[in-house]
N, C-alpha and C positions, 0 to 999 in steps of 0.2 A: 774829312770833307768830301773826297773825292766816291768814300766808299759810302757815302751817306745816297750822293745822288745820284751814283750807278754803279751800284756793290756788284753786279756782273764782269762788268768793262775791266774793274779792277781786283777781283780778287780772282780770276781766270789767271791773272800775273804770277799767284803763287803756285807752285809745284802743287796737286791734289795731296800729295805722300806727305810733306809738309802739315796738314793739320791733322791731330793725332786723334785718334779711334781708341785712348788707353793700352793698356799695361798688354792686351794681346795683338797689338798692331803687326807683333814681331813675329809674330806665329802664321799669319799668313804669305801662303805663294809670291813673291815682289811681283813675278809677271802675270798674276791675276790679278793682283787689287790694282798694278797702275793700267789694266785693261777696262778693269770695271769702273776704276772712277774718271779715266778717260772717257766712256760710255756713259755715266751720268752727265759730264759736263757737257759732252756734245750733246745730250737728248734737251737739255735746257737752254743752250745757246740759241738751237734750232727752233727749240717752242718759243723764243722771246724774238729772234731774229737782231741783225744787226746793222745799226746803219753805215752804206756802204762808203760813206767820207769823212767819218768820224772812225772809224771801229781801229785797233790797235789790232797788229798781226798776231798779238796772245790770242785776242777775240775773232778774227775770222780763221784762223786756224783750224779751230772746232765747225766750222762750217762744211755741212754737207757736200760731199766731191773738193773740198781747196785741200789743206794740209799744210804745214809749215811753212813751207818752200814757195808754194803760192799765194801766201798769204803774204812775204816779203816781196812777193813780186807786184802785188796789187798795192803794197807802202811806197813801191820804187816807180811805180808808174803813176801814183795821186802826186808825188814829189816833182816828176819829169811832167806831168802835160794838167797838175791841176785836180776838179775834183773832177766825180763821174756825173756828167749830165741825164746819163740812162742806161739802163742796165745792159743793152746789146753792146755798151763800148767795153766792157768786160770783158770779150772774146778779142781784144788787142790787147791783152795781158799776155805776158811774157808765159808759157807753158799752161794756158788757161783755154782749152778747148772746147767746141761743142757738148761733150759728153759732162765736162765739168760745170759749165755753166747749167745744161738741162738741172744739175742735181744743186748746185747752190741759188740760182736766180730765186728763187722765191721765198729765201730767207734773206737776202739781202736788200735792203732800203736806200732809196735816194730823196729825200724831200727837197722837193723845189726843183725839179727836175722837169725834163720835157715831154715826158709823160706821167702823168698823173697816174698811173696805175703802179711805179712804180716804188712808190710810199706804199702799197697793201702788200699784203701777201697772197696776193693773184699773183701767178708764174704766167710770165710771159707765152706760154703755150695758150692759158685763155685767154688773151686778151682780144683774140677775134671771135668767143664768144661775149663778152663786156659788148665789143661793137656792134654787136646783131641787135642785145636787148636795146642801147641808147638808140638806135636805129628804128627798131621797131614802137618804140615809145618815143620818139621822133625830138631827141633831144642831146645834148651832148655827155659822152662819158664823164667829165667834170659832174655834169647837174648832178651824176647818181648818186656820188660819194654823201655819207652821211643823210641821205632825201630818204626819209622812211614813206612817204605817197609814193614816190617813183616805184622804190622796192616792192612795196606793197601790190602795186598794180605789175610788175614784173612779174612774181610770182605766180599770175593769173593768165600769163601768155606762154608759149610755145618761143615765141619769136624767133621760127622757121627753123629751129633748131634741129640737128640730126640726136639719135637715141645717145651717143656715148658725151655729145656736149650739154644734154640735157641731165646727166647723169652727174655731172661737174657745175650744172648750176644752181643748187640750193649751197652749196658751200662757200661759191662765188658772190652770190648778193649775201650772204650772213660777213663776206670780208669788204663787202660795198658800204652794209649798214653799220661799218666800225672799221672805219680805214685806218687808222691809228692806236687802236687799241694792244693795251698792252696786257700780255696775258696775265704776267703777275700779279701779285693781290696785295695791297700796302700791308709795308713791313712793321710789327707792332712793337711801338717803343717801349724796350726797357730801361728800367732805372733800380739800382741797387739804391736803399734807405740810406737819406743823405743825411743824417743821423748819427750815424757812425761812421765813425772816420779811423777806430782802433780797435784792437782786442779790448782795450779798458772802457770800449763803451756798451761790452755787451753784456745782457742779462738774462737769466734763466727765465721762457717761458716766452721771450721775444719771437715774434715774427717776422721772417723775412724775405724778400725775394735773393733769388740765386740763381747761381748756372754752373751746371754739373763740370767739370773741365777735365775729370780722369774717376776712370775707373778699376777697380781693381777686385781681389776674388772676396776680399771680406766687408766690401763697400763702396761708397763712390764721395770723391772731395770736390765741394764745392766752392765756390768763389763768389761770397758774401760781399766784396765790394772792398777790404781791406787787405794785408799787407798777406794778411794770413789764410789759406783755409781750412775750411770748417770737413768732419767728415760724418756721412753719414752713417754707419755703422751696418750691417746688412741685416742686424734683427732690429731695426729702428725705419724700417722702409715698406711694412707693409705688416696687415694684422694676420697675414698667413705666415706658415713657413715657405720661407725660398731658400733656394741655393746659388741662385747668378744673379748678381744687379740689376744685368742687364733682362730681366722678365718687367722690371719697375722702369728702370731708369734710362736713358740713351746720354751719350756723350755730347754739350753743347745745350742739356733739355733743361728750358727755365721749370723752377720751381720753386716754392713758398717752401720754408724750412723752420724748425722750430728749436729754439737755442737750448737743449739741455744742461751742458756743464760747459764753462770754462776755466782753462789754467793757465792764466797767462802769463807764469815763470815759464812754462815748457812751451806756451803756444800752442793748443792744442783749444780744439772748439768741438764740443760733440753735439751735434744735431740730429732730426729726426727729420723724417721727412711728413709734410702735409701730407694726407690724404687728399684727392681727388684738386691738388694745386697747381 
């Protein structure tokens, strides 16, 4: 349920090393891969952002300038004084300084808060450009948010702007004209053929959807939806010759799969794989 309606919040809980890359996971560096997928998780935390009274210290951890240690501190201080009404009470966090806040403030979220700018991803560095344009279009920073005439006609002024703030405002109204938005793109629901429920229900010639779940050098096994799986064979994956799965395949990648033989005294399932599925 939980990972349905924010698969970030909680699958950041599990170790990255934890979900396996197959049969060569073992052959690489430990202290390169837990750098580099430390490095994917932050570069995605950062693109999605997080909200600052909800977020669990798995999730702001990964947060630009925090880090473990003040991520517990920002759990110990929403505990002691409640939530955060706005992102400058940030720097009354226990080991949470100027220089930390400049690098995380503009990924972290407050909604409903006492400034209104502080739901976007405008960094509180521009927010006394925000007040020049509501200023100059003679209106409040509230009205901007989500007003495409306002933005519209924004983009047509100066509004007495020096060269480096003006340099920072086409980014700034593109976060005015989608103050909530969420970069992500909805997630496409899979469903293994509810159809089969055993190996005894399978037949030559069948199609099916699947997901690759381990790879290996002469193939890759799928996970057809029952007890068992299926494998695809490595001269059953493509009309060329290959030599690594992985030129077809990735670990986790949905695919249509095409049931050749079953034996299911040994449990074994040989499939092909679709073409272009």
């Amino acid at each position: 349920g939980r990972r349905l309606a924010d698969p970030m919040a909680e699958l950041v809980k599990i170790d990255p090393k934890a979900i396996g890359v197959g049969q060569y996971q073992h052959d690489i560096d430990p202290g390169l891969l837990q750098q580099k997928l430390d490095e994917s998780v932050m570069l995605a935390v950062n693109k999605v952002g997080v909200n600052l009274n909800t977020a669990s210290p798995y999730l702001l951890k990964y947060i630009s300038g925090l880090g473990e240690n003040t991520a517990l501190h920002i759990e110990e201080h929403r505990k002691e004084n409640g939530k955060f009404s706005e992102r400058n009470e940030l720097l009354k966090v226990k080991g949470l300084g100027p220089k930390a806040f400049e690098q995380a403030a503009g990924f972290l979220r407050i909604e409903n808060g006492k400034q209104v700018l502080d739901a976007t991803t405008i960094h509180p560095e521009s927010y006394g450009i925000v007040g020049k344009v509501a200023k100059s279009l003679n209106c409040q920073i509230a009205d901007l948010l989500g007003n495409d005439e306002l933005l519209s006609e924004a983009e047509e002024n100066d509004h007495s702007l020096d060269n480096d703030e003006i340099k920072k405002l086409p980014d700034i109204l593109e976060a005015l004209k989608h103050p909530g938005r969420d970069p992500r793109k909805p997630a496409k629901v899979f469903e293994f053929n509810k159809n089969i429920r055993s190996i005894n229900d399978l037949q030559p010639d069948m199609l099916l959807p699947g997901i690759v779940t381990n790879i290996v050098k002469f193939g890759a096994f799928v996970d057809i939806g029952i007890k068992e799986n299926g494998l695809i064979h490595l001269s059953n994956m493509a009309d060329r010759y290959i030599t690594d799965p992985q030129e077809i395949v990735s670990i986790h990648q949905q695919v249509i799969v095409k049931v050749l033989e079953v034996d299911a005294p040994r449990k074994r399932i040989g499939l092909s794989l679709e073409k272009g599925k």
